[in-house]
TORPABA-124872 format. One line per 5 residues: number of its first residue (from 1); their letters; for each residue x, y, z of C-alpha. Coordinates in pm, 1 decimal. Layout:
! residues N
NUM> A> X,Y,Z | ...
END
This chain:
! residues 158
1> XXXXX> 0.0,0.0,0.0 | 319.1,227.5,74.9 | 428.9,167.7,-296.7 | 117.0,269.1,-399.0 | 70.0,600.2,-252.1
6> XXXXX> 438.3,678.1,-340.0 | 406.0,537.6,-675.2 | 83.2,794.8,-757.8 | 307.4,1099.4,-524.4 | 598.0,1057.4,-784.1
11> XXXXX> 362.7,1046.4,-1073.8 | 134.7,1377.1,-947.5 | 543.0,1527.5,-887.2 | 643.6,1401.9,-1293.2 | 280.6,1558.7,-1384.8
16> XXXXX> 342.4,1924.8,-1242.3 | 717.4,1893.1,-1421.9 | 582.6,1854.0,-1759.0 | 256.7,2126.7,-1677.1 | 556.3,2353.1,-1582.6
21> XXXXX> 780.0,2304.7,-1857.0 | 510.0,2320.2,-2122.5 | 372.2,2654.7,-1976.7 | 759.8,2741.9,-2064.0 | 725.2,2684.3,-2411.5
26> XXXXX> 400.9,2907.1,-2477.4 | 414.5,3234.6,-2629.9 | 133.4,3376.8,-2479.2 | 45.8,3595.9,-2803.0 | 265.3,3773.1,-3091.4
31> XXXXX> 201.5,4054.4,-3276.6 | 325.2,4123.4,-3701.7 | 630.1,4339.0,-3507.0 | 756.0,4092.4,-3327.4 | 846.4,3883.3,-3645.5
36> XXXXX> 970.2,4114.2,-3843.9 | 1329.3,4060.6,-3968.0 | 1576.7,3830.7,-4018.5 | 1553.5,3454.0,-3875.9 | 1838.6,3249.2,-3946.9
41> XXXXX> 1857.0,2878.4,-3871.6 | 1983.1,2815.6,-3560.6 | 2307.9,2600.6,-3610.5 | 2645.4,2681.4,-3469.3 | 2821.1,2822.3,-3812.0
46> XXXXX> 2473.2,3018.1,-3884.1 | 2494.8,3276.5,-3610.7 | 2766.8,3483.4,-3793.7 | 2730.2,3398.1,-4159.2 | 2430.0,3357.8,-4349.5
51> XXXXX> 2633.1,3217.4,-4678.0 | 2475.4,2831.9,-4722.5 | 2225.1,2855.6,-4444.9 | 1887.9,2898.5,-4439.9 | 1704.1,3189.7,-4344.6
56> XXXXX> 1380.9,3382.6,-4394.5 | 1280.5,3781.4,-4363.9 | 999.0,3877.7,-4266.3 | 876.9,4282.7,-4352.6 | 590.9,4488.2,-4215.7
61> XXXXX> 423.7,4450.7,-4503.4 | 318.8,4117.3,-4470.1 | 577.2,3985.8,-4714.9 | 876.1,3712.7,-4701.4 | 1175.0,3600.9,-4850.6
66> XXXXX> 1325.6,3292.9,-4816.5 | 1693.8,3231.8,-4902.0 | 1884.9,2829.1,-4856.4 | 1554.1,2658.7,-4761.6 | 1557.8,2353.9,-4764.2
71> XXXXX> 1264.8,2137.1,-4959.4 | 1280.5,1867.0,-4706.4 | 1075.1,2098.4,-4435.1 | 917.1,2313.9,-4673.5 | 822.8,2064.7,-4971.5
76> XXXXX> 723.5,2401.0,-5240.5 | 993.5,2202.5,-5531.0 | 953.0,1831.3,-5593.4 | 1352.9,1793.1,-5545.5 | 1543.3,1510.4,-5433.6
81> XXXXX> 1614.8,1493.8,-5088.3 | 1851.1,1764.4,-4904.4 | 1761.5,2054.7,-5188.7 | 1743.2,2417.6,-5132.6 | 1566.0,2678.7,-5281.2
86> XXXXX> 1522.0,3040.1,-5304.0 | 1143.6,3193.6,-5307.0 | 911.8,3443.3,-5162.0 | 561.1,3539.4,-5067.4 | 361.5,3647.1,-4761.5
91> XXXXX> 298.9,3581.8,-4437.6 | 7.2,3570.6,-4173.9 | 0.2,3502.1,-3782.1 | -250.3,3241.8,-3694.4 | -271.3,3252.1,-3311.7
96> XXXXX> -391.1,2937.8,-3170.5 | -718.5,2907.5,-2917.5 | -543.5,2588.4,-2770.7 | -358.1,2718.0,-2468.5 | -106.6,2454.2,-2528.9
101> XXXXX> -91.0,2515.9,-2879.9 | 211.4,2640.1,-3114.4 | 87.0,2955.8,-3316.9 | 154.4,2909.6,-3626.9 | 275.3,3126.0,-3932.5
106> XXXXX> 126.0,3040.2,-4248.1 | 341.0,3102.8,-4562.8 | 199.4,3168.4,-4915.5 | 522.3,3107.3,-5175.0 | 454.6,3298.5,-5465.3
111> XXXXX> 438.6,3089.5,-5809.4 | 737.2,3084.0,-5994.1 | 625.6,3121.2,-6362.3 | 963.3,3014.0,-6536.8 | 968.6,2692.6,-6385.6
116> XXXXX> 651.7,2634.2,-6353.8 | 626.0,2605.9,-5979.7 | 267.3,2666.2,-5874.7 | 173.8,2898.4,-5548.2 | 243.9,2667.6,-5224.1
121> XXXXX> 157.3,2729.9,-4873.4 | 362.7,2602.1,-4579.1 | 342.6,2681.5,-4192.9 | 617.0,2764.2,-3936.7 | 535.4,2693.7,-3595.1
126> XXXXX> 629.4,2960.0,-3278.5 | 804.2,2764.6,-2950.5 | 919.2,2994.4,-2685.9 | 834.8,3271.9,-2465.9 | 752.3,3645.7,-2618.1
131> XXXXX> 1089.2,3809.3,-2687.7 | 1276.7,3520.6,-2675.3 | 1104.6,3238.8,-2910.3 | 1188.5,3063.2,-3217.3 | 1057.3,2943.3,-3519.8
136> XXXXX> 1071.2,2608.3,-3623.7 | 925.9,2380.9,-3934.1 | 907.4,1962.1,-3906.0 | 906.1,1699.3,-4134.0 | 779.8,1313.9,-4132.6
141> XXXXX> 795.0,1340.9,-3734.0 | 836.7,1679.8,-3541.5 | 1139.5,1579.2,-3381.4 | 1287.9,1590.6,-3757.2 | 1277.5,1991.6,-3744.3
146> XXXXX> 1492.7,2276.9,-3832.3 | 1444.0,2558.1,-3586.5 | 1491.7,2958.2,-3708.1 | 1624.5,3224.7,-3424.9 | 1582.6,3612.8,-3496.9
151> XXXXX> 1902.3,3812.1,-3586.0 | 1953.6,4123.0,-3363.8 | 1932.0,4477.3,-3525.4 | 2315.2,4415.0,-3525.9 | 2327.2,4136.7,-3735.3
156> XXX> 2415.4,3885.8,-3418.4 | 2194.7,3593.8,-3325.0 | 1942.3,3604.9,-3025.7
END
């Protein structure tokens, strides 16, 4: 009876732990402002040099472009695996009603007439806490994901 009780104490204990650290990764709400700029992809030899990674920028307008990204999150070309393209198009917030849901932003590419790419939509999800979250698209399973961190005015990685 002993194991009992302290079985069900250590699983109300793991319980609050994961209540706790999910509450951490909710951005309460965001606003157009807070995404505008420059998100880079958050890898080690990304925070100082864009050249061959993949980032996005956002403008007040409600527009995007998209520079390295790479088809296997974002599926717009139907390249072989590991492909990256260039595109652009706009962007929308879609805040979630779910408190323990990501918001999303949804992405419109624009059609590339030359190649004969049609108009795609994709959707980056927000992790995080207001001024200090990331952006991050998944693939297959959403550990497989490639997460997106805002540059700084200064060109420097938050």
């Amino acid at each position: 009876m002993t194991e009992r009780r302290d079985l069900l104490k250590g699983l109300r204990l793991l319980l609050l732990c994961v209540l706790l650290t999910a509450c951490y990764f909710i951005v309460d709400e965001i606003e157009g402002q807070d995404l505008v700029g420059v998100w880079v992809e958050d890898r080690e030899d990304c925070e100082n040099e864009l050249s061959g990674c993949a980032w996005l920028e956002f403008t007040e307008d409600g527009h995007f472009k998209a520079t390295n990204i790479p088809s296997d999150y974002f599926g717009y070309f139907p390249f072989s695996s590991n492909a990256k393209f260039d595109a652009s198009g706009v962007w929308e917030i879609e805040l979630s009603s779910d408190p323990l849901g990501n918001h999303k932003i949804n992405l419109r590419f624009d059609p590339v007439p030359l190649m004969n790419y049609p108009v795609y939509n994709d959707t980056l999800y927000v992790v995080g806490k207001k001024g200090g979250f990331n952006l991050f698209a998944w693939h297959g399973d959403p550990s497989n994901r490639i997460d997106f961190i805002k540059l700084s005015e200064e060109g420097e990685a938050n």
